[in-house]
Jmol script that loads the backbone (N, CA, C; Angstrom):
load data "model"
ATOM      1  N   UNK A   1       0.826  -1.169   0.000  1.00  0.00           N
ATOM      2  CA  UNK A   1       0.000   0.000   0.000  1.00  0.00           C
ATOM      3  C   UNK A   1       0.878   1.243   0.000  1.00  0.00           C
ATOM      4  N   UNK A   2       0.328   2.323  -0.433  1.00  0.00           N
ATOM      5  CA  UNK A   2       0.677   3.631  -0.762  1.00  0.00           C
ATOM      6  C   UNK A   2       0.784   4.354  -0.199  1.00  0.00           C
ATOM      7  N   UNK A   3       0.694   5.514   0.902  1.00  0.00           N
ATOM      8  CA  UNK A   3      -0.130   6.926   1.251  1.00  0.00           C
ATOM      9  C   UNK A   3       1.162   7.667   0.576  1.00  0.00           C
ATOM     10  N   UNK A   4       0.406   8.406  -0.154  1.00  0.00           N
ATOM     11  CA  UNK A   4       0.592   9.894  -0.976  1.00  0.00           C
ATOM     12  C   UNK A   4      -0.225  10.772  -0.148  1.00  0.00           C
ATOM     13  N   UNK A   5       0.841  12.051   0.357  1.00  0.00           N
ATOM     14  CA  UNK A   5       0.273  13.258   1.085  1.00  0.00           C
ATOM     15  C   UNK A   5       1.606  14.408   0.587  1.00  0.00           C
ATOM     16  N   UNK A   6       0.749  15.617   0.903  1.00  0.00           N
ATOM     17  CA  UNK A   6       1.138  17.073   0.422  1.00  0.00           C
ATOM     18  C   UNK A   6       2.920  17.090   1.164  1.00  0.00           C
ATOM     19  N   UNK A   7       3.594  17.366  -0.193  1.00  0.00           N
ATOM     20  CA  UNK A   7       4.903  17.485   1.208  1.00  0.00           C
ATOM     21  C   UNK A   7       4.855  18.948   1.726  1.00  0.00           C
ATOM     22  N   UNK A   8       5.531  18.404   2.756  1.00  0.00           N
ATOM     23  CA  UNK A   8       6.102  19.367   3.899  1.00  0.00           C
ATOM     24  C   UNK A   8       4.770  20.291   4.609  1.00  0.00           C
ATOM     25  N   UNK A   9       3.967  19.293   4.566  1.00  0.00           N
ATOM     26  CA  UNK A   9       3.287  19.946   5.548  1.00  0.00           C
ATOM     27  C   UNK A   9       3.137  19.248   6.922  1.00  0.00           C
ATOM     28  N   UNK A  10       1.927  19.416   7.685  1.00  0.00           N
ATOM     29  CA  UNK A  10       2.123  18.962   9.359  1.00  0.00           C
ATOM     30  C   UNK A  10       1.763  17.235   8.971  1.00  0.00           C
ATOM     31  N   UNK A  11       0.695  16.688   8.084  1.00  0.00           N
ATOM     32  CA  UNK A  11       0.589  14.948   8.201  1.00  0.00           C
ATOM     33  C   UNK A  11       1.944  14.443   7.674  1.00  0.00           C
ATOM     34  N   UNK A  12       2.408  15.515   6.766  1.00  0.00           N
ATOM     35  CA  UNK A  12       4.004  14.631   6.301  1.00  0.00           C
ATOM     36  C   UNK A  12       5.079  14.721   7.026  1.00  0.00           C
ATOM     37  N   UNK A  13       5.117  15.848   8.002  1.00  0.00           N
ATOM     38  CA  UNK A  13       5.690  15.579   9.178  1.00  0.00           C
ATOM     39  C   UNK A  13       5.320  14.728  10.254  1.00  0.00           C
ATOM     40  N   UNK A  14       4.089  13.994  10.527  1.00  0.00           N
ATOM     41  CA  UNK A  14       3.771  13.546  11.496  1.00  0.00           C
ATOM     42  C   UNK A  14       4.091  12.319  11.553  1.00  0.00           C
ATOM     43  N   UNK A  15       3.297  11.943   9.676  1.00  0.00           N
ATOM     44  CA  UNK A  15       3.962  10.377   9.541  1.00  0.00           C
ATOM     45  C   UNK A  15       5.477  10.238   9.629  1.00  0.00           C
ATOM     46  N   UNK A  16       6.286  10.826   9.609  1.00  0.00           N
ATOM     47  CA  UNK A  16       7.987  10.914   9.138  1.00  0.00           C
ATOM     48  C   UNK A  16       8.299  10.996  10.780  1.00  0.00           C
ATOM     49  N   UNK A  17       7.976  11.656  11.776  1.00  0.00           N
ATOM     50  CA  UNK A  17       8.240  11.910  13.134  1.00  0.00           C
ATOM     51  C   UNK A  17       7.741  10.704  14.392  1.00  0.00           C
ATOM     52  N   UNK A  18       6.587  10.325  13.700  1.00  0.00           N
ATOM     53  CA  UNK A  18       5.456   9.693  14.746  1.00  0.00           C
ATOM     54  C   UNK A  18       5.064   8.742  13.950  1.00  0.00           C
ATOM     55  N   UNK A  19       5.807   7.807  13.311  1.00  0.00           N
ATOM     56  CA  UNK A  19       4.825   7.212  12.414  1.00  0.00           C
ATOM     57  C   UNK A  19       3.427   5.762  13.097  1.00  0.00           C
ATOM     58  N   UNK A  20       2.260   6.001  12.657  1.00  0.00           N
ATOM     59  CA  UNK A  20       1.569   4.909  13.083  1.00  0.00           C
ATOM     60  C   UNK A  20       2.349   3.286  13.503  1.00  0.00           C
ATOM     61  N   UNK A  21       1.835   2.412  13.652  1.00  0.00           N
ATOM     62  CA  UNK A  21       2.432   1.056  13.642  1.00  0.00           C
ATOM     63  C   UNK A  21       2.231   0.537  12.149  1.00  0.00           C
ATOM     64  N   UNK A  22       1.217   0.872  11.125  1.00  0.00           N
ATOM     65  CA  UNK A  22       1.315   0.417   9.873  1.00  0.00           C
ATOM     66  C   UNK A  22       1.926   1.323   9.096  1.00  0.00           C
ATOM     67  N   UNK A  23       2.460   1.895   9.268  1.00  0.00           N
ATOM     68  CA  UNK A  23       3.358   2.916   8.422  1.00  0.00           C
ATOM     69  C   UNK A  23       5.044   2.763   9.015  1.00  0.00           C
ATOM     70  N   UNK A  24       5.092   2.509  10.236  1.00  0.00           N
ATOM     71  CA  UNK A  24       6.375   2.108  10.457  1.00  0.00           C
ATOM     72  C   UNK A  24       6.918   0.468  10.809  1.00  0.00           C
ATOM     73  N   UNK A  25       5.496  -0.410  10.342  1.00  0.00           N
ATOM     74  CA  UNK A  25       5.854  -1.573  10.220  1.00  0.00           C
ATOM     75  C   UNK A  25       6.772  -2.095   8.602  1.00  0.00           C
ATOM     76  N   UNK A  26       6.746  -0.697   7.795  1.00  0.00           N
ATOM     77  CA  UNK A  26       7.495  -1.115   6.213  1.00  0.00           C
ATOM     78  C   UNK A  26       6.772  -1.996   5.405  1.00  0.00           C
ATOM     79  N   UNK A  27       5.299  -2.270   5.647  1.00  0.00           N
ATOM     80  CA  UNK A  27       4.380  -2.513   4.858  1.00  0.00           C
ATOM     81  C   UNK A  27       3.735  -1.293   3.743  1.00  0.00           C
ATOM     82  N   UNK A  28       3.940  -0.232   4.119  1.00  0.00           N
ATOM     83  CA  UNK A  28       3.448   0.879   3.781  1.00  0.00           C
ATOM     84  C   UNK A  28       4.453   2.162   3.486  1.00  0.00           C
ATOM     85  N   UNK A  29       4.471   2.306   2.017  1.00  0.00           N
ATOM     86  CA  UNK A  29       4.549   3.176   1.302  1.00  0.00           C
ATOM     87  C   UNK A  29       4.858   4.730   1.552  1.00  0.00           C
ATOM     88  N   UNK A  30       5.316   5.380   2.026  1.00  0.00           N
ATOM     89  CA  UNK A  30       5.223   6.787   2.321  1.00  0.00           C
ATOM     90  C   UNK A  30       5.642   7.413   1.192  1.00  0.00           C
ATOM     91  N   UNK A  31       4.728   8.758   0.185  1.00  0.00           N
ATOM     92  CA  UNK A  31       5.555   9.048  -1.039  1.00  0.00           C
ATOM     93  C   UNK A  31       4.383  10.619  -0.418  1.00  0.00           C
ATOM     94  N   UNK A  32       5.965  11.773  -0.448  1.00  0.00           N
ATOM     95  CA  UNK A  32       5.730  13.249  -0.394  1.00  0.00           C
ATOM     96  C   UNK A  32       5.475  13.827  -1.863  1.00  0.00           C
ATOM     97  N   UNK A  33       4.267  13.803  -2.091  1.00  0.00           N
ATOM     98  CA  UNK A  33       3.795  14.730  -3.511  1.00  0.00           C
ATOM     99  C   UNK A  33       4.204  15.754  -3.738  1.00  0.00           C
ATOM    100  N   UNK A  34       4.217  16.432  -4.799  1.00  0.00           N
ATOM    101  CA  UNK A  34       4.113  17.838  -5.291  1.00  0.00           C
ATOM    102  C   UNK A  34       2.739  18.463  -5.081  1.00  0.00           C
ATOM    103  N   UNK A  35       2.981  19.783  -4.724  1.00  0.00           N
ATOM    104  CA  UNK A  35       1.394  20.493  -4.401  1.00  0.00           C
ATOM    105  C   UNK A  35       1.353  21.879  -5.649  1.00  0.00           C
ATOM    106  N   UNK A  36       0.354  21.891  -5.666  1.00  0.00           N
ATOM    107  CA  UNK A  36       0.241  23.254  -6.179  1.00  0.00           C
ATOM    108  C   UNK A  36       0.485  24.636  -5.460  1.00  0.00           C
ATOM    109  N   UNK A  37      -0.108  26.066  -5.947  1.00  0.00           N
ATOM    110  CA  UNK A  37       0.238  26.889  -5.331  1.00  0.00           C
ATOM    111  C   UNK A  37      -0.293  27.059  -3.998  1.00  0.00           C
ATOM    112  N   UNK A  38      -1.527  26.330  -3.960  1.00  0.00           N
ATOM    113  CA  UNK A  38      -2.431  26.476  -3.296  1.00  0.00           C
ATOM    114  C   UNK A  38      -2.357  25.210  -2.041  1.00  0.00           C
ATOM    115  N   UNK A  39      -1.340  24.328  -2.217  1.00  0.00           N
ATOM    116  CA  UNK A  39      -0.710  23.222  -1.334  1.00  0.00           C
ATOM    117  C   UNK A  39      -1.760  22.452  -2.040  1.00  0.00           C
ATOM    118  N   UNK A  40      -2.036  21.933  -2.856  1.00  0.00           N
ATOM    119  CA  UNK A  40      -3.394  20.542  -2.943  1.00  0.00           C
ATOM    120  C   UNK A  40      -2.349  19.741  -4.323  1.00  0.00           C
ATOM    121  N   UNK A  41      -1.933  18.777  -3.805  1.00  0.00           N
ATOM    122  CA  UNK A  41      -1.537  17.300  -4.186  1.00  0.00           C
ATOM    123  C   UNK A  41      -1.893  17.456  -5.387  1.00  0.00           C
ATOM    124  N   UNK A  42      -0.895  17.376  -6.742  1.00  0.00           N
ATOM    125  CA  UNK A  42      -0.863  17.090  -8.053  1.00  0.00           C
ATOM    126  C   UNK A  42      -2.014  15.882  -8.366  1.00  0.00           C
ATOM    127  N   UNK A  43      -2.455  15.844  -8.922  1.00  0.00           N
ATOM    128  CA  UNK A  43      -3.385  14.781  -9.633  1.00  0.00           C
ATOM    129  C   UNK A  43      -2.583  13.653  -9.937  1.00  0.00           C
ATOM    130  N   UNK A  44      -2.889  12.304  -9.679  1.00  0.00           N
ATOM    131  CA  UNK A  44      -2.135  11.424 -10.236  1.00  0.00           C
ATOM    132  C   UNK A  44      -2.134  11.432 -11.193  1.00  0.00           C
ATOM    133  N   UNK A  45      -1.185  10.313 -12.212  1.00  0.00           N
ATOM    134  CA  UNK A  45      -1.284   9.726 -13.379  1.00  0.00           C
ATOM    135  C   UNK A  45      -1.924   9.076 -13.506  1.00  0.00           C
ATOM    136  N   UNK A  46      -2.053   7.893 -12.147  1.00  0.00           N
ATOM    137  CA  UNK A  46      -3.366   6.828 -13.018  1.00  0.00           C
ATOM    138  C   UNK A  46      -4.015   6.575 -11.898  1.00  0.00           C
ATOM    139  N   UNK A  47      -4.974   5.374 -11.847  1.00  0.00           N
ATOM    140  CA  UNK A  47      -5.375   5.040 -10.901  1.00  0.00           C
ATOM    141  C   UNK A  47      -6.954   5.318 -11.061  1.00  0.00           C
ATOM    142  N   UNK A  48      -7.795   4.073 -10.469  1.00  0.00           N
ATOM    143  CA  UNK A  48      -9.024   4.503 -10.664  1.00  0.00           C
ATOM    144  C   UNK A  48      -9.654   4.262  -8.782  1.00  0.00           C
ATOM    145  N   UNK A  49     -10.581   5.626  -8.837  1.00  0.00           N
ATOM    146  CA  UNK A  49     -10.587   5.761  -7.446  1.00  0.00           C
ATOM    147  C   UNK A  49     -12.058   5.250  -7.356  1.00  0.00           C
ATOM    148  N   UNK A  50     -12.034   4.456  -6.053  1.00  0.00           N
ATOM    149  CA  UNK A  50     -12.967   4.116  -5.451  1.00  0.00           C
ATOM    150  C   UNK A  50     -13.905   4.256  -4.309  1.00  0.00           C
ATOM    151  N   UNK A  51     -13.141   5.338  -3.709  1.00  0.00           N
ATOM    152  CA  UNK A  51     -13.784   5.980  -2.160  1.00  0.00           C
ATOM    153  C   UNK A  51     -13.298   7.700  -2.439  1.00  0.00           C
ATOM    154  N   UNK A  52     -14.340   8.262  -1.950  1.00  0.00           N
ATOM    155  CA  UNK A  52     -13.742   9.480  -1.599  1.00  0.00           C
ATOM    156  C   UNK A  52     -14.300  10.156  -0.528  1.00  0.00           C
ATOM    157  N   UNK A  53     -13.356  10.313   0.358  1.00  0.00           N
ATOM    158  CA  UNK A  53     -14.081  10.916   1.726  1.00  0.00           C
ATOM    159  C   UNK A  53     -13.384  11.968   2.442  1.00  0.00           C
ATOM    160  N   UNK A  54     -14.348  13.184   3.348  1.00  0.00           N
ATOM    161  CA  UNK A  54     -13.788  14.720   3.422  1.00  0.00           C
ATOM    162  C   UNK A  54     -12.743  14.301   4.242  1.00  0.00           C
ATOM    163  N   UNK A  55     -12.432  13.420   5.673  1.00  0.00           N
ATOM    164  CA  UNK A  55     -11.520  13.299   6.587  1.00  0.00           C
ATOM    165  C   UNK A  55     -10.887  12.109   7.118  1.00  0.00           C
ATOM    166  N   UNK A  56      -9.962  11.629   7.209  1.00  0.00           N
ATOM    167  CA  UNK A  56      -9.697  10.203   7.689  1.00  0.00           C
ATOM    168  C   UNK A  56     -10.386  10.054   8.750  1.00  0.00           C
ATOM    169  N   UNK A  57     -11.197  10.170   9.489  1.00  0.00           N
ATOM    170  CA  UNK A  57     -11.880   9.861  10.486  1.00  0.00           C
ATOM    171  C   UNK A  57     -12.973   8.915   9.904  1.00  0.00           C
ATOM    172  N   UNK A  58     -13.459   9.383   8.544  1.00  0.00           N
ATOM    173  CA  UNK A  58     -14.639   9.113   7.944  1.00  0.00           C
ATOM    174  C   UNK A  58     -14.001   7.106   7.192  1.00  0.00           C
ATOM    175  N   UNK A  59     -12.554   6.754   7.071  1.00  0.00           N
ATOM    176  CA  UNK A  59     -12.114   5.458   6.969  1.00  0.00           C
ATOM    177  C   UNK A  59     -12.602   4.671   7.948  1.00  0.00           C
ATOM    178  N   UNK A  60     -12.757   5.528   9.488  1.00  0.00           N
ATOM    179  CA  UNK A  60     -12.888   4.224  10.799  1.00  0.00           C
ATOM    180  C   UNK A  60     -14.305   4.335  10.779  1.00  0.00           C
ATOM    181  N   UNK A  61     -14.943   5.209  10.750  1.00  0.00           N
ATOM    182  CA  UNK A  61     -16.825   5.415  10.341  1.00  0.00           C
ATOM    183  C   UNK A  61     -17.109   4.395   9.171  1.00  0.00           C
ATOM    184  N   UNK A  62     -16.705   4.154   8.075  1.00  0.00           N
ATOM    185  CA  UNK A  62     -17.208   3.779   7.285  1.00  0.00           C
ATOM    186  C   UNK A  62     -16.006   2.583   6.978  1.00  0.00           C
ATOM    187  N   UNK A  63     -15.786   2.026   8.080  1.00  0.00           N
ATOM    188  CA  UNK A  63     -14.852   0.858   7.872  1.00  0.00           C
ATOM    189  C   UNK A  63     -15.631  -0.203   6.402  1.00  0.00           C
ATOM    190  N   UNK A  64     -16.828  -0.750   6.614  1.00  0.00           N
ATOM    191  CA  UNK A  64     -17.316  -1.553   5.432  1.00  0.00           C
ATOM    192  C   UNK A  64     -17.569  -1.136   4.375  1.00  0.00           C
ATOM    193  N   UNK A  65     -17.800  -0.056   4.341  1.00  0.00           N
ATOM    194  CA  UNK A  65     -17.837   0.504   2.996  1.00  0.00           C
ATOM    195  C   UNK A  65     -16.357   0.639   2.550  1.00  0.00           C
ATOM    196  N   UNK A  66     -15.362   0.659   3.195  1.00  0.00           N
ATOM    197  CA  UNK A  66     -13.685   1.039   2.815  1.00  0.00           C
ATOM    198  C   UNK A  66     -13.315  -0.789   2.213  1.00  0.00           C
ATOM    199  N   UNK A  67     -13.853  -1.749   3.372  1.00  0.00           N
ATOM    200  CA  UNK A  67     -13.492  -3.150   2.958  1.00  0.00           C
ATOM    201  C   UNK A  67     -13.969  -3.788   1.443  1.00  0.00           C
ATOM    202  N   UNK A  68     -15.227  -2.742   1.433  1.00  0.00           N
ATOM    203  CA  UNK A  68     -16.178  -3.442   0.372  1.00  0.00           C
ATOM    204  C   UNK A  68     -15.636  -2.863  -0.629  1.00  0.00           C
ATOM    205  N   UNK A  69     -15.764  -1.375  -1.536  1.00  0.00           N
ATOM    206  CA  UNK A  69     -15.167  -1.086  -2.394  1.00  0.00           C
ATOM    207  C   UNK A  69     -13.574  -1.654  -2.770  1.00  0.00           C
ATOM    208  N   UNK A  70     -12.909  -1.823  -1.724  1.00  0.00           N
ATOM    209  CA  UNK A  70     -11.596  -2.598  -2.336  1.00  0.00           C
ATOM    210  C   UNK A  70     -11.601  -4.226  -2.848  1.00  0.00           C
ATOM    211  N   UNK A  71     -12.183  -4.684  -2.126  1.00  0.00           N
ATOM    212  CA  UNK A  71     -12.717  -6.150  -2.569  1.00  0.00           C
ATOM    213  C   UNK A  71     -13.400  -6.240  -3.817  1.00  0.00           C
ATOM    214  N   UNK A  72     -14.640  -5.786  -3.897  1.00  0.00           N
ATOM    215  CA  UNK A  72     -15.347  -5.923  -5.280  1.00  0.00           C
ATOM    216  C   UNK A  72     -14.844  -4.538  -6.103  1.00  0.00           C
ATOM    217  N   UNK A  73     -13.712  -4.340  -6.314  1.00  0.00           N
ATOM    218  CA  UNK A  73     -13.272  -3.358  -7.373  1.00  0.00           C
ATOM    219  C   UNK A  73     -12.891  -4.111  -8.646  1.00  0.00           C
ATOM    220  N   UNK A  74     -12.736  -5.764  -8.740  1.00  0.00           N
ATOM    221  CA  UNK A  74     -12.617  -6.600  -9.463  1.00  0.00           C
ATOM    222  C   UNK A  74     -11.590  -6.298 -10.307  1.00  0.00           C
ATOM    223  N   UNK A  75     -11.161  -6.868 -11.253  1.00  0.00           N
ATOM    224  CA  UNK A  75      -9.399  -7.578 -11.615  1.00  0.00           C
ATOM    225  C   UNK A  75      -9.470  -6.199 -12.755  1.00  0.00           C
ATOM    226  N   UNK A  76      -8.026  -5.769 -12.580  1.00  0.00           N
ATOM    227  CA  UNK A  76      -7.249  -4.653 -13.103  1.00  0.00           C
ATOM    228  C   UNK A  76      -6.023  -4.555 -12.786  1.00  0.00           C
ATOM    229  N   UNK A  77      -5.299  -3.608 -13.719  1.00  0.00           N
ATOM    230  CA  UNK A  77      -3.685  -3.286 -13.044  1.00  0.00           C
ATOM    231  C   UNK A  77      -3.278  -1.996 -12.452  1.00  0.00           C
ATOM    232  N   UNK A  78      -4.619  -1.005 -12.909  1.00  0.00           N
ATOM    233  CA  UNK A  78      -4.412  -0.170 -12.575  1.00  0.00           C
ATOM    234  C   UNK A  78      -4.680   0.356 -10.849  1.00  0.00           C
ATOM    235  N   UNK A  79      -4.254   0.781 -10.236  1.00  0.00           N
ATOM    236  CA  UNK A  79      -4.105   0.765  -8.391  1.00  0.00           C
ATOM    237  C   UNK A  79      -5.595   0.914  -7.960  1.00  0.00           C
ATOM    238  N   UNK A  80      -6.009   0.443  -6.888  1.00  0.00           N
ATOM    239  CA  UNK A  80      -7.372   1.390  -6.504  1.00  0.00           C
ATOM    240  C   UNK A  80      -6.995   2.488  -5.578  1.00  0.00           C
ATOM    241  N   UNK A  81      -7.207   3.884  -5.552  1.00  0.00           N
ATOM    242  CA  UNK A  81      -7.739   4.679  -5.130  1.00  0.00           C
ATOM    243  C   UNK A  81      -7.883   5.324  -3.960  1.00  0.00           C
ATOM    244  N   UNK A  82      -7.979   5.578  -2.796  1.00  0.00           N
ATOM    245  CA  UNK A  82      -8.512   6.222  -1.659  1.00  0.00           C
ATOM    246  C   UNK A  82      -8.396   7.698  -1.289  1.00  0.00           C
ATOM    247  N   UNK A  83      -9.225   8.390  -2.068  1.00  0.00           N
ATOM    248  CA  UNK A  83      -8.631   9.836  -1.745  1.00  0.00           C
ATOM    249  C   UNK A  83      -9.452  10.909   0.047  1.00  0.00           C
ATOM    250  N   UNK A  84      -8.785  10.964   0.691  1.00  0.00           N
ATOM    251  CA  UNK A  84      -8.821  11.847   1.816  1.00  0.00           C
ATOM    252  C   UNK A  84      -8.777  12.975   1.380  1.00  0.00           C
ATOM    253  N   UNK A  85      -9.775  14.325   1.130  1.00  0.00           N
ATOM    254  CA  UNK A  85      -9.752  14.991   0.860  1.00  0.00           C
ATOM    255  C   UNK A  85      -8.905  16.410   1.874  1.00  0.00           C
ATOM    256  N   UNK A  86      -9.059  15.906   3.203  1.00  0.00           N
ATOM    257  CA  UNK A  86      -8.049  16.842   3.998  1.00  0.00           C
ATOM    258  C   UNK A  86      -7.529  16.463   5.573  1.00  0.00           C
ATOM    259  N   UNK A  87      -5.955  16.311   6.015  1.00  0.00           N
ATOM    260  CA  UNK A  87      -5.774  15.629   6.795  1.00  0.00           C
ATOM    261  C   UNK A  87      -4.929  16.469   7.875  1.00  0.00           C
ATOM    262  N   UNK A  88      -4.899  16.632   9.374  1.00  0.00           N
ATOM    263  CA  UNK A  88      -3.538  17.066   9.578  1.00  0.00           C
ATOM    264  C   UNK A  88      -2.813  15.476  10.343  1.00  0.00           C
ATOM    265  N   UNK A  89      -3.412  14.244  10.301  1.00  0.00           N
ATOM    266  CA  UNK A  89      -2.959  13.349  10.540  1.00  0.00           C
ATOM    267  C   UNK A  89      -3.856  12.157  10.420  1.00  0.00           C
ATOM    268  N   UNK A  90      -2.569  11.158  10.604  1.00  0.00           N
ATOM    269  CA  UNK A  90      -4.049  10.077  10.408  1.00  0.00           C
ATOM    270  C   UNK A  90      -3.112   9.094  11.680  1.00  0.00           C
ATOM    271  N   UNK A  91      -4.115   8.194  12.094  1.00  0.00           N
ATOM    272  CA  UNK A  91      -4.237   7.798  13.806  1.00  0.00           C
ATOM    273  C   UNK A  91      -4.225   6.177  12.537  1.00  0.00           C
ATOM    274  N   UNK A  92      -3.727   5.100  14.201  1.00  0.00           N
ATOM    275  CA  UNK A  92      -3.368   3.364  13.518  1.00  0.00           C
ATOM    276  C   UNK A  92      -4.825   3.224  13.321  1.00  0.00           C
ATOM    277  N   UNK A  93      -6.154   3.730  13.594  1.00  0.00           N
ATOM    278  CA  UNK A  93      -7.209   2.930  13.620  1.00  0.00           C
ATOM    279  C   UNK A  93      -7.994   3.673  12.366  1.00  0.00           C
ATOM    280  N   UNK A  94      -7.334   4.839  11.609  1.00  0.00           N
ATOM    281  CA  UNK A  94      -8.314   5.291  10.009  1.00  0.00           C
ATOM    282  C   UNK A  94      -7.009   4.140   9.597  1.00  0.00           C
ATOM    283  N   UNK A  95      -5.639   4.143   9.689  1.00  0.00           N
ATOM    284  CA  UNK A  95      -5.182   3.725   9.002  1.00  0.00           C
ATOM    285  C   UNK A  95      -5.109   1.994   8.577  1.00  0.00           C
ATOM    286  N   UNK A  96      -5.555   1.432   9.669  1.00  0.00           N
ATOM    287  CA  UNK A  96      -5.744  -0.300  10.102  1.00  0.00           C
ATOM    288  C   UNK A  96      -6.712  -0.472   9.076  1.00  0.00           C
ATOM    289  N   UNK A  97      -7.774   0.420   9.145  1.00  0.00           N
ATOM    290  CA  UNK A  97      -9.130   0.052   8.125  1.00  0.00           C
ATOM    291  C   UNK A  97      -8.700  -0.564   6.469  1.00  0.00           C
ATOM    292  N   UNK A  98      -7.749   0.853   5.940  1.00  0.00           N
ATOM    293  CA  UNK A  98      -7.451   0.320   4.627  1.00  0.00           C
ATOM    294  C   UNK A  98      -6.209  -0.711   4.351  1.00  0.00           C
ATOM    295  N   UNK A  99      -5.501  -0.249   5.445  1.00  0.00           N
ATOM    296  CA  UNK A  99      -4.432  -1.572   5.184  1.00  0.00           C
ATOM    297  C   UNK A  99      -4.671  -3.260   5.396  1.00  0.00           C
ATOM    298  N   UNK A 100      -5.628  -3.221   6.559  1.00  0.00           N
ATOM    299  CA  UNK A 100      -6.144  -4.242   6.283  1.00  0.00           C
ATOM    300  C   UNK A 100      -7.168  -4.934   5.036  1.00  0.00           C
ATOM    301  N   UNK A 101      -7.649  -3.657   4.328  1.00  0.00           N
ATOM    302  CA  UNK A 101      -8.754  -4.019   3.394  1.00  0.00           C
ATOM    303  C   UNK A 101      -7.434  -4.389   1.783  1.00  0.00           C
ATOM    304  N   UNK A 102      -6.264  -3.930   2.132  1.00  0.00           N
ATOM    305  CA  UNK A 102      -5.418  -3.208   1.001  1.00  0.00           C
ATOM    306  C   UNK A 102      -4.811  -4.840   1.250  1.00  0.00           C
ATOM    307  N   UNK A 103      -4.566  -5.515   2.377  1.00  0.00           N
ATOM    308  CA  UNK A 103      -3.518  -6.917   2.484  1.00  0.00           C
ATOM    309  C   UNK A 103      -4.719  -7.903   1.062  1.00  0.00           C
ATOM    310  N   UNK A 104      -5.691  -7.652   1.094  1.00  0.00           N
ATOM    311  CA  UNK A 104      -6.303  -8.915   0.772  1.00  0.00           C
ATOM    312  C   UNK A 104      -6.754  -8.226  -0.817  1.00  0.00           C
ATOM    313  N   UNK A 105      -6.384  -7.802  -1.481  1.00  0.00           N
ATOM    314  CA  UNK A 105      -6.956  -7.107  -2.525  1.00  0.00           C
ATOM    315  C   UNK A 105      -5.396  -7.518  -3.747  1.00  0.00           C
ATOM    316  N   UNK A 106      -5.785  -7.972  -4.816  1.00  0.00           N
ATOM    317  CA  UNK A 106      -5.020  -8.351  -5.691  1.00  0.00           C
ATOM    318  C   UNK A 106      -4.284  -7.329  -6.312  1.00  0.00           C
ATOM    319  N   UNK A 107      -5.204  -5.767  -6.291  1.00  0.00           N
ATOM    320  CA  UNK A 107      -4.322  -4.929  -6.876  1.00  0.00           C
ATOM    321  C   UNK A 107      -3.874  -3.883  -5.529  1.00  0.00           C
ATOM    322  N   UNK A 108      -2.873  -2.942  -6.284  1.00  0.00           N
ATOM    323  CA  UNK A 108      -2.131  -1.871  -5.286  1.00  0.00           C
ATOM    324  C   UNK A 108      -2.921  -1.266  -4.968  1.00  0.00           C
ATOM    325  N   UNK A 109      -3.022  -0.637  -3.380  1.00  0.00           N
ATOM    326  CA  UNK A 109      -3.886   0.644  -3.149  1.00  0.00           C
ATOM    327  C   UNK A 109      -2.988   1.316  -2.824  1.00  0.00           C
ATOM    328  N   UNK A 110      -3.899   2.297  -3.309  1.00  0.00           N
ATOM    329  CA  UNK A 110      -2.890   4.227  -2.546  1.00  0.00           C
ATOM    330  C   UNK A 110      -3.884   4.811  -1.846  1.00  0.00           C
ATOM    331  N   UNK A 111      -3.493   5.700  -0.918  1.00  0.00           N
ATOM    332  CA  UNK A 111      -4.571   6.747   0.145  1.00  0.00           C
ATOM    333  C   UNK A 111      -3.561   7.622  -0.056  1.00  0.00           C
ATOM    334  N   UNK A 112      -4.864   8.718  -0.976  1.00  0.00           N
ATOM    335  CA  UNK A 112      -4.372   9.784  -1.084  1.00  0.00           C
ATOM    336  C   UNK A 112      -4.861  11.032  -0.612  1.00  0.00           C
ATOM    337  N   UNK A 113      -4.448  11.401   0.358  1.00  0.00           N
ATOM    338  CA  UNK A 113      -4.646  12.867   1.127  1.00  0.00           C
ATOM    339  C   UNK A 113      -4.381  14.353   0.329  1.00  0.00           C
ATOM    340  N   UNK A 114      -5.054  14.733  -0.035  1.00  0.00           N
ATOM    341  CA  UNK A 114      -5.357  15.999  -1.444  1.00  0.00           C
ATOM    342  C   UNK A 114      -4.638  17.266  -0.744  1.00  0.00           C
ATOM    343  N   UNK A 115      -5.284  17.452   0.868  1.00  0.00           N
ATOM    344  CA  UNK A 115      -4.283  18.717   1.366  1.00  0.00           C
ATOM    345  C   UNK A 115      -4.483  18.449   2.831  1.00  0.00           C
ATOM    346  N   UNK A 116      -3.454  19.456   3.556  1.00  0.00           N
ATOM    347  CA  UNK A 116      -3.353  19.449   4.921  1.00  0.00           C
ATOM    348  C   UNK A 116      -4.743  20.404   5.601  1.00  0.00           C
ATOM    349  N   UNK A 117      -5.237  19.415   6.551  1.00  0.00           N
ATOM    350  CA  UNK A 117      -6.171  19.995   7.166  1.00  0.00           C
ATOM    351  C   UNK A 117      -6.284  21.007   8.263  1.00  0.00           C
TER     352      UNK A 117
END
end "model"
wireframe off; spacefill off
backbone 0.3
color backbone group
């Protein structure tokens, strides 16, 4: 798994300082984006998204809906998706939701955090 977040702001410091237990277990991906002028995360290249939600809080709220869309996103190469629309951190229990949904899923996921909250 992925997380893509805005660099140099406070979640890309937090994960880099404090990191969760799934982010500093080296299962997980840490990649500092490019932002615009306005700090909001370049658009990927690819990837087809499957969740989109305003706060990581809204991953541990809507844990089955996070399990379900990754499961039945059915066979592709291209990554699935998770965009967080604004974060100033994310806690082991938004983050447990998708990594656990992300272990059992044939293709790559990314959680992507758009800007600092």
């Amino acid at each position: 798994m992925i997380i893509q977040v805005p660099r140099g702001g406070p979640l890309a410091r937090q994960l880099e300082a404090q990191p969760p237990p799934s982010v500093a277990g080296g299962d997980v991906i840490l990649e500092h984006g490019l932002t615009d002028e306005q700090g909001v995360l370049e658009p990927p290249s690819g990837g087809e998204v499957v969740l989109s939600v305003p706060s990581p809080e809204a991953l541990e709220r809507e844990a089955d809906e996070v399990r379900r869309v990754i499961s039945h996103a059915g066979p592709g190469v291209e990554p699935l998706v998770v965009v967080v629309d604004a974060a100033e951190e994310l806690r082991e229990g938004e983050l447990a939701v998708i990594v656990q949904a992300a272990e059992h899923s044939p293709r790559p996921v990314i959680l992507r955090v758009i800007r600092n909250g």
